[in-house]
N, C-alpha and C positions, 0 to 999 in steps of 0.2 A: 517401615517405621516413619512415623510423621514427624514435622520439624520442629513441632510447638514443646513447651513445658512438660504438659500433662504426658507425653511420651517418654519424655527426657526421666520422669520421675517415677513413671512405672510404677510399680506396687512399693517400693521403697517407702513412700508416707505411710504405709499400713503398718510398718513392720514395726514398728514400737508400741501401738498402740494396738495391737492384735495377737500380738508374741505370749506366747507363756512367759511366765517369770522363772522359769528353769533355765540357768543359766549353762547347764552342761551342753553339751554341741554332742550332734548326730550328723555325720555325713548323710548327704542323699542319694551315692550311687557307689554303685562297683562293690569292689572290698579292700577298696582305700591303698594304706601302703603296701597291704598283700599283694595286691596286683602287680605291683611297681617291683616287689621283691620275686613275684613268680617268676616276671617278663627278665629277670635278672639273673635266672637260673638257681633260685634261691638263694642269694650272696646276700649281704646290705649291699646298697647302696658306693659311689664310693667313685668324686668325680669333680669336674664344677664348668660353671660357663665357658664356653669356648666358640671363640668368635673369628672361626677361620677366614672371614673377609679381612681382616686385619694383616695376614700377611700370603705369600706366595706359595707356590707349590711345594720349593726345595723345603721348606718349614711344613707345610701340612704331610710330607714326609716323615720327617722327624717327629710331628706329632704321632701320627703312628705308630712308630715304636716306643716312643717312649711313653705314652698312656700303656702301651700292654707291659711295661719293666712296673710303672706306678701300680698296677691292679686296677687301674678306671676301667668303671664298666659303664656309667650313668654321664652323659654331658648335655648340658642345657645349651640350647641351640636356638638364637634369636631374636634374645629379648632387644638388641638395639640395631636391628635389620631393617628397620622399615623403608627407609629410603631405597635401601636396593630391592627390598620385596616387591615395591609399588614405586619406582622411578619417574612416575605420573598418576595424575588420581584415574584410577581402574585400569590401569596397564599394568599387569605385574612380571615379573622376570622369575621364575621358579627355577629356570636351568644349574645356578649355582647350588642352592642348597637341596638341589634331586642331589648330583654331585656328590657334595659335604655327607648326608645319609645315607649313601649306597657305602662309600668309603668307610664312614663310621662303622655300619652294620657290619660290613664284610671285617671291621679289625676287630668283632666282638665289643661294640662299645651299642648302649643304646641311647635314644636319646628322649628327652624332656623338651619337646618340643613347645616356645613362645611365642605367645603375641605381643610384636612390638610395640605395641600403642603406647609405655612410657615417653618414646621418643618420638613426638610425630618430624616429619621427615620438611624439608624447608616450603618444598612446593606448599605443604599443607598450608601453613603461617602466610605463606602471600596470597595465598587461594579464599582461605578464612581468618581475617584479622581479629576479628569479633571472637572466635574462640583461644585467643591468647588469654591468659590469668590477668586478674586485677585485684592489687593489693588490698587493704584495707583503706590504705592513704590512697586509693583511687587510680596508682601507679599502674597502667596497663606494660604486662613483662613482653618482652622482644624474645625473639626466636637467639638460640647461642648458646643452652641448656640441653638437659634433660628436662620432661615434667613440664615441658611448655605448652600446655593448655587449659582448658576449664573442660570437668565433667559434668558442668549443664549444659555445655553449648550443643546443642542437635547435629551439627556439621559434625563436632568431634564422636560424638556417640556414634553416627553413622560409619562415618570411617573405620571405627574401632569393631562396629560387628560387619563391615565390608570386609576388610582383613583377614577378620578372624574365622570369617563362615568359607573366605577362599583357601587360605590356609586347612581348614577342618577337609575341604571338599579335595585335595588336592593327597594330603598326609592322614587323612583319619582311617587307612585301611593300611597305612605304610608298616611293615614290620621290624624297622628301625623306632618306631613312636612307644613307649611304654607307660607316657605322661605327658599332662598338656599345662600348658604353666601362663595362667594370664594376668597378661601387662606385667609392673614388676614394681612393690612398695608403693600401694596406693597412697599417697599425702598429700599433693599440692590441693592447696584450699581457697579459693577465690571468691571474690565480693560483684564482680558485675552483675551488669542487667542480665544475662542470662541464669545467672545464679540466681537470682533477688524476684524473678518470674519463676523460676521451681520449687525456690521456697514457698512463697505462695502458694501454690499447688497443693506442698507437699502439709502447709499450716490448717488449710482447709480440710484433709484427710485428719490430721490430729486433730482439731480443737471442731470444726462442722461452721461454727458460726464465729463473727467477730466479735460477740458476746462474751463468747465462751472464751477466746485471745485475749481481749481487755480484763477479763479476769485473772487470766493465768500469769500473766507477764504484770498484774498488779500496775495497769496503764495509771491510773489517778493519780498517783505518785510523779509528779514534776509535769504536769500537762501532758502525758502522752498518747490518751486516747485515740484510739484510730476510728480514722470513720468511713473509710474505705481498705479494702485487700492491697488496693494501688498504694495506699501510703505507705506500707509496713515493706522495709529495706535489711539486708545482711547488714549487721552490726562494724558499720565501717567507721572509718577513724570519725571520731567527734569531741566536744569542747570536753568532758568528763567523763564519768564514768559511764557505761553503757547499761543499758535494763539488763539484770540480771539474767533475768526469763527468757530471752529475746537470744542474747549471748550462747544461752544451754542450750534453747531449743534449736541454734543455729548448728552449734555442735553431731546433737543428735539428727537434724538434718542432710548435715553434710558424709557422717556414716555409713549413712541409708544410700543417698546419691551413689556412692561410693560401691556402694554391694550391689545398688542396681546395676549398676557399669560390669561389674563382674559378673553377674547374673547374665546379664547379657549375651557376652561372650563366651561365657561357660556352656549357655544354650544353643548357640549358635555350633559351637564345637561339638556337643551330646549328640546333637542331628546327626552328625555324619560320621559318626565316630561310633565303637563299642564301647561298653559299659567298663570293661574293664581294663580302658586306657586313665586313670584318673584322674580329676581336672583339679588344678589347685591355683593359690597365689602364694606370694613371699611377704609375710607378714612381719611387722618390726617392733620395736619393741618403742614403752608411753615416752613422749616427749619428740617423737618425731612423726610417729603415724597414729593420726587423730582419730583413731575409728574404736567401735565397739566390736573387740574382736569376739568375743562372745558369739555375736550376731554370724561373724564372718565362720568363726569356727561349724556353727551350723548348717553349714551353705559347700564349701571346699569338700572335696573326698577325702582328702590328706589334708591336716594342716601340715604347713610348709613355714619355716622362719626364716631369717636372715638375722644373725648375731656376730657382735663385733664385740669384745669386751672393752670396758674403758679405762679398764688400770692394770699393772701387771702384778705376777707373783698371784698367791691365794686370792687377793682381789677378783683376779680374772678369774679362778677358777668358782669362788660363789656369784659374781654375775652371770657365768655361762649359765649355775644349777637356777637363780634366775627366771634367765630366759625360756630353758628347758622345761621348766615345770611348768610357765605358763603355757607352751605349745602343747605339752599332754594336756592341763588340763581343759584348753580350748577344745580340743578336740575329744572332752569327753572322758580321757583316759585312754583314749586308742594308741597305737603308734602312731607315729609323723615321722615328719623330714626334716633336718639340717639343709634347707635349700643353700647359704653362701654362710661361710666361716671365712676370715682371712689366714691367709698361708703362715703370713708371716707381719702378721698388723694388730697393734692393740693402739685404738684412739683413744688417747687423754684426750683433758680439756685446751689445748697448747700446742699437743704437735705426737705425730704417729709414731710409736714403739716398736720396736722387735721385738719378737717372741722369744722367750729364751729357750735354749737347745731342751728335748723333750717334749715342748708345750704342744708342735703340732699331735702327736699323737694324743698327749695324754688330754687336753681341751680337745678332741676326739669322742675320746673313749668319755668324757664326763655329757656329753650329747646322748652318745648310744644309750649310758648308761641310765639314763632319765625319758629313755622312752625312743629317738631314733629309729629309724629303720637305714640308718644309715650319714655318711657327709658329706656334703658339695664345697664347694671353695668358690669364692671370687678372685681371681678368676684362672684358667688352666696356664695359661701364659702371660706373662704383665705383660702390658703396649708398652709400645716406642713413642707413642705418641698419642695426644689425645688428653682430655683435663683429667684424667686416672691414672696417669703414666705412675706415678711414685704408689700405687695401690699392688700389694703384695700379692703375685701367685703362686701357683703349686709350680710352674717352672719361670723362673727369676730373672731379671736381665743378664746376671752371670750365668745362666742357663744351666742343664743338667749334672753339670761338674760343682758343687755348690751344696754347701749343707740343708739349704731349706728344702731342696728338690731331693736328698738323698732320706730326709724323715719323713716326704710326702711318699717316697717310695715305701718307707718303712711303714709306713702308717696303713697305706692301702694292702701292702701284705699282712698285717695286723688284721685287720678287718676280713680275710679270706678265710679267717682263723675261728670266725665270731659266728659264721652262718647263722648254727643252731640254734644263736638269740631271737633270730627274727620272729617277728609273731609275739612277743614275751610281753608281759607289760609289769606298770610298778601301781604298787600299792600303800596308797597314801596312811595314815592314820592320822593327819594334823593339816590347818587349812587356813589360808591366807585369806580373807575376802576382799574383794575387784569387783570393781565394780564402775562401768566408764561413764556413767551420768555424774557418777560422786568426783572422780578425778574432773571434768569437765567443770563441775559446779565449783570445784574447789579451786580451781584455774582463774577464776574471774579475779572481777575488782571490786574498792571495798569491801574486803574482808578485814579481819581484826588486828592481822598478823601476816606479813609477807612470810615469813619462815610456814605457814602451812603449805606444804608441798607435798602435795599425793606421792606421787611417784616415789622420791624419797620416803616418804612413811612405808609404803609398801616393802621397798627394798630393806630399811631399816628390822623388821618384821622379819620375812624371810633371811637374812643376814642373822638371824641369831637363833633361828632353829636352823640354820645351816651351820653356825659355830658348835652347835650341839650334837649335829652330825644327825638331823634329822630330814628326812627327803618330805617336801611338804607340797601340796595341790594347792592350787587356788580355787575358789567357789565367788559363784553369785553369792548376795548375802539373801536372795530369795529364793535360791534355789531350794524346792523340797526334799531332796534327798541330803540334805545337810547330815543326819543323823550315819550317816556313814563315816564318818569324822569325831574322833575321841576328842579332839581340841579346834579350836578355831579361834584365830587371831584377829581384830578387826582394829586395823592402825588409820584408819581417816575416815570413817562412816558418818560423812558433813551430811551427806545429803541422803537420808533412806525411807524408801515408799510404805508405807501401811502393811503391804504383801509383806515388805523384809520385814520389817519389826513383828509381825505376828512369826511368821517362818525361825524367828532368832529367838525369841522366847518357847516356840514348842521345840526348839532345839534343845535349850538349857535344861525346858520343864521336863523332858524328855529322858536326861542325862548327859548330856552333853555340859563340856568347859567351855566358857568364852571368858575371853578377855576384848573390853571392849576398851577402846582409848581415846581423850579427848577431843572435845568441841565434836562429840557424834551424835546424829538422830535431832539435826537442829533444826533442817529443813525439810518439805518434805520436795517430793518428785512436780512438782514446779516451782520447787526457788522460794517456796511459801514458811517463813519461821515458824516454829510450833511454839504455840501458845502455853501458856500453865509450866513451863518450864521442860525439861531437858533433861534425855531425848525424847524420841518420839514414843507412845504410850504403841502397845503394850511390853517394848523391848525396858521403858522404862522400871515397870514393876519387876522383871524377871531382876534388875541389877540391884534394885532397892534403894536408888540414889534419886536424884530432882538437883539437877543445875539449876542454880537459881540467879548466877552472875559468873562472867566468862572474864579473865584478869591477866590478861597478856602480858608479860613481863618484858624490860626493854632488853635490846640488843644485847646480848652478852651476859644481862646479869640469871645468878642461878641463887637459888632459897633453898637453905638445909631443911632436911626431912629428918623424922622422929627416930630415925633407925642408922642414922648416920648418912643416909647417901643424900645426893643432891639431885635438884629439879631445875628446868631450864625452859626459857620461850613460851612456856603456857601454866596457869594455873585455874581455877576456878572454884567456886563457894557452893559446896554440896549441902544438902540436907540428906538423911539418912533415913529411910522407913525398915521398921523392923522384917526378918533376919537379918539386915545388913548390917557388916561392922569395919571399924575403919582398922587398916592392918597398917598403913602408917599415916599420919599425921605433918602437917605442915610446922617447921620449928620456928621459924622466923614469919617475920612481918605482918600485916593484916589479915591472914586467914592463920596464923598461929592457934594450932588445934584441932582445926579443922581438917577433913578427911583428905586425902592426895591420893590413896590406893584403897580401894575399898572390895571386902567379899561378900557375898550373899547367896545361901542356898536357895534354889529356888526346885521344886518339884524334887526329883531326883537328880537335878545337878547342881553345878554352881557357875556363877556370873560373877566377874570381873568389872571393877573399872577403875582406869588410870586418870585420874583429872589434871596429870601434868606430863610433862617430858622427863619421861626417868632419866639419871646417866646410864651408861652403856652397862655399867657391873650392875647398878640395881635392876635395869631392862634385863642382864643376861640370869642373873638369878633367879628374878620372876617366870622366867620363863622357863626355869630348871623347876621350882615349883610346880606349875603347871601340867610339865612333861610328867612328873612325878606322880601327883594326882590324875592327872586324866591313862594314867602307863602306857603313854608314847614314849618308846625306849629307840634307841639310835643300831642300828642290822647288828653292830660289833662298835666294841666303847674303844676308840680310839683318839689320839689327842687330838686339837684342831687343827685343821688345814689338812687332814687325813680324813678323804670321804671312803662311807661303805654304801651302796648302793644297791639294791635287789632289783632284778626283774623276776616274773615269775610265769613259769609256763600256763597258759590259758586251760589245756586240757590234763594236765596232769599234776595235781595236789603235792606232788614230792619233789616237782624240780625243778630249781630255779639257780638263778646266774647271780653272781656276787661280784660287783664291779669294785676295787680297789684300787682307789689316787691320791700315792702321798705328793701333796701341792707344795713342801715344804725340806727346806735342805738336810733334814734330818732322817736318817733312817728309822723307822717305827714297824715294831712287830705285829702282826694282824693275826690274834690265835684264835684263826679258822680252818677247817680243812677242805678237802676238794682240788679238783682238774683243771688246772691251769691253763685255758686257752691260749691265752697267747706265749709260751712256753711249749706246750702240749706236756707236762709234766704234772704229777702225781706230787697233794700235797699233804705233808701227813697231819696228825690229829693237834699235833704245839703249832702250827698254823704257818706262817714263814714270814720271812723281814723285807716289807719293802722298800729298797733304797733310796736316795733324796730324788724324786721325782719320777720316784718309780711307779708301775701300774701291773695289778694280774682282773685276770677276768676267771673266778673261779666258777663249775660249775659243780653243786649241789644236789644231794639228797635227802629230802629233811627226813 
């Protein structure tokens, strides 16, 4: 590998501009979590990080027995090793962790074997200065972290598949190894000259000419014409707002980098390694890791997450369904992995939570039960020391005499109970659309409205067909196979390509429901406003509506609608083309009359649009509507904060697994029947009462 840019960037600059617009993900090797659950003796899963240089012998004792009392059989071994892997650059010290995997093996545990590269080790930082991060504000970052580098710097790319091919050549025949796990939450995202030379690179692959860049990014606009590749710079701190264009495609640049780095690595590991060790990374959820998982989902054998919930009670338990749903549906629909859950950690905004007693199992079992192949923990032991010391494990600084390490026990014998899940998957009938160009675009500045936040609108969305007790996928909004989906949700569609808006309307024309919600289909797939009004044609005709004026309403204040409920943060001035007709009406102020929720047949189905922020009752009823007409119905009608969840066997039409978690202090009857896994008991056909945080896992014959 060479030192320059054009190396650094790899095929990365192709990948958006060559990709299908299907947004589902297909592994490219092995047979993914199967493997992982083969190499496991058909168990899930059911373990978490563990970082035996952290402490001495008499404790790596203790960890041996006490992982075979927990039921770990999977430990992830190395993500923050590197310093001892390589104690000098290309000297490496292997004798400890031959060690650590022989031990491992011999106690029945296998391992997940990483590449360090999150944490380059110190010699690296005085060796190559130049591959430290630089802020936006031009702030070059000091070694003292994790995540201290840039993934365009050539020095750090080298390193990282030096590592990783010695590692591959050293473990990749090891029969302790069942999984290969590289780097660890790819994020940090940097502005230097070695980024600001890849992008380049990577602009010249997308757009060919500087023509065709002065076009996209709309340069005439405040003197910005570029008139050389040398001028054009990462969107670092400046007097105003930054070019929109320039911002997004920094974005979608930085993804790509990001997947080449993994690509990398993952290749370098494939070499010397069997196919059906599988190679994955630990993927996090929007607002922290800036990538197009999408992309990534297609690339990984397993996807793999990392979830932390951020609030407790039901809260946590529809954030984990969440994160969950987006890991299946990154990967397609296939199973995945719960890579790190905390033991015993829920991060608010403020300050870290305990879990309340139950939560470890049953925030468990609502992974599994959303597609899993099992669950890891950050991490197996909490440090004494180190900037994570107060980060919750599966055995606690009060150590194995202690409630959290007596439900991690509980939990992993729960799971020796589950085997026969393995392999199972869920099937969706209702769909979120995600889409990371549009979060990206909706990220910037200058827009109409601080309150438009992607991420939130997404969560907003699934949070209420999750009150409905509906299990929902996420989709591209260009994805072709849309029509697999009875309904589809679309809560911030700012920015969508030509490809979606035809794929959205032959969904509708088709049969399918949408509901589409405001300020969508304004721009398109380069930051470009659409002209003739709103949104973009042909998704416009399938809704029947034309924005013709977008009317942000100030902080706080909300305008009653025709039907009683109220509107908030957004409003806008529709025109109507026939079928469409307005189902409610604005009752106050200067659009009084005018439409705020509008239907429209279109083909064989119907189209949705919301031109305001419903409140939460009219959002939740809409949405019962919806489920109604399109008959998405919830596994078993149970009250909220009571999920029912199906997996369903791949090869056999009759039988499937019915996951039940009451999230809620109340006991609630579930009348269903079937074989209680985690019981091992027989349930009869009036169904049985789950008690306030209770959980069964029944298994079905339809």
């Amino acid at each position: 590998m060479s030192g320059g840019a054009e190396s650094v960037v790899g095929d990365a600059g192709r990948d958006r501009a060559g990709d299908a617009a299907d947004g589902r993900a297909v592994g490219p090797g092995g047979g993914g979590a199967a493997d992982v659950v083969r190499r496991l003796g058909g168990r899930l899963a059911f373990g978490g990080d563990y970082n035996p240089e952290q402490w001495d012998e008499s404790v790596w004792k203790e960890d041996d027995l006490l992982m075979r009392w927990a039921h770990v059989n999977l430990a992830t071994v190395g993500v923050f090793s590197w310093a001892l892997l390589e104690p000098e650059e290309g000297a490496y010290d292997f004798g400890w962790l031959d060690a650590h995997l022989e031990r491992l093996h011999a106690n029945g545990v296998a391992v997940d074997l990483a590449t360090p590269t999150a944490s380059p080790p110190p010699w690296f930082t005085l060796a190559h200065p130049d591959a430290m991060p630089v802020t936006a504000e031009g702030v070059r970052l000091s070694h003292g972290s994790r995540d201290t580098y840039c993934l365009a710097a050539p020095a750090y790319r080298q390193a990282c598949v030096r590592i990783a091919s010695a590692l591959a050549e050293r473990y990749g025949e090891h029969p302790a190894v069942a999984m290969w796990h590289v780097h660890n939450e790819y994020a940090t995202v940097c502005h230097c000259d070695h980024a600001a030379a890849a992008f380049r690179v990577w602009l010249r692959a997308r757009h060919g000419t500087l023509d065709a860049l002065n076009d996209a990014w709309g340069t005439a606009f405040w003197s910005q014409r570029y008139g050389s590749w040398e001028q054009v710079l990462p969107p670092r701190a400046t007097q105003w707002h930054r070019n929109p264009g320039l911002a997004l495609d920094y974005r979608r640049f930085w993804s790509d980098l990001a997947l080449g780095a993994y690509r990398e690595q993952r290749d370098a590991i494939r070499a010397r390694t069997t196919a059906d060790r599988p190679v994955t990374t630990n993927l996090m959820l929007p607002g922290y890791q800036v990538l197009d998982l999408w992309a990534f989902g297609r690339e990984v054998d397993v996807v793999g997450i990392d979830h932390y919930p951020a609030e407790p009670g039901p809260g946590a338990a529809a954030d984990i369904a969440f994160g969950a749903d987006r890991a299946r549906s990154f990967g397609g629909g296939k199973p995945w992995l719960l890579v790190e859950q905390g033991a015993n950690t829920v991060y608010t905004a403020d300050r870290t939570l305990p879990k309340e007693p139950g939560d470890i199992l049953r925030h468990t079992l609502a992974h599994i039960a959303r597609g899993s192949e099992g669950a890891m923990f950050f991490q197996w032991r909490q440090s004494r020391a180190g900037a994570e010391i107060w980060h919750s494990a599966m055995v606690p600084h009060a150590g194995p005499d202690s409630r959290v390490f007596r439900e991690v026990t509980d939990t992993g014998a729960a799971l020796t109970r589950l085997a026969e899940v393995a392999g199972s998957v869920v099937r969706a009938r209702a769909a979120v659309l995600h889409d990371a160009d549009c979060w990206w675009a909706l990220d910037g500045q200058g827009l109409p409205a601080a309150s438009l936040d992607y991420p939130a609108a997404l969560r907003r969305a699934h949070r209420a067909l999750w009150d409905a007790g509906i299990t929902a996928d996420f989709a591209h909004p260009a994805d072709p196979g849309l029509d697999r989906y009875q309904l589809l949700i679309a809560p911030a569609l700012f920015l969508l390509s030509d490809a979606a808006a035809r794929a959205l309307r032959a969904y509708v024309h088709a049969g399918g429901t949408l509901l589409v919600q405001h300020f969508a289909g304004v721009v398109d797939e380069r930051h470009h406003a659409r002209l003739g009004g709103y949104p973009a044609e042909p998704l416009r005709r399938a809704l029947g509506v034309r924005v013709e004026e977008y009317r942000p309403l100030p902080a706080g204040a909300t305008l009653p609608l025709s039907d009683g409920s109220t509107a908030s943060e957004w409003s806008e001035l529709l025109r109507l083309a026939s079928p469409a007709e307005a189902v409610t009406t604005y009752a106050e102020g200067p659009l009084t009359g005018h439409p705020a929720l509008t239907r429209c047949p279109h083909g064989a189905g119907t189209a949705w649009y919301a031109a305001t922020r419903l409140d939460d009752t009219a959002y939740a009823a809409l949405l019962a509507r919806l489920l109604t007409d399109s008959a998405v119905h919830p596994e078993v009608p149970l009250p909220p904060g009571v999920e029912a969840i199906r997996r369903h066997s791949p090869t056999d039409p009759t039988l499937s697994w019915l996951f039940l978690l009451n999230h809620t202090p109340t006991p609630t009857t579930a009348p269903t029947p079937g074989h209680d896994l985690l019981t091992t008991r027989d349930i009869p056909p009036a169904g049985l009462t789950l008690p306030p945080g209770g959980a069964a896992v029944l298994r079905q014959r339809a």
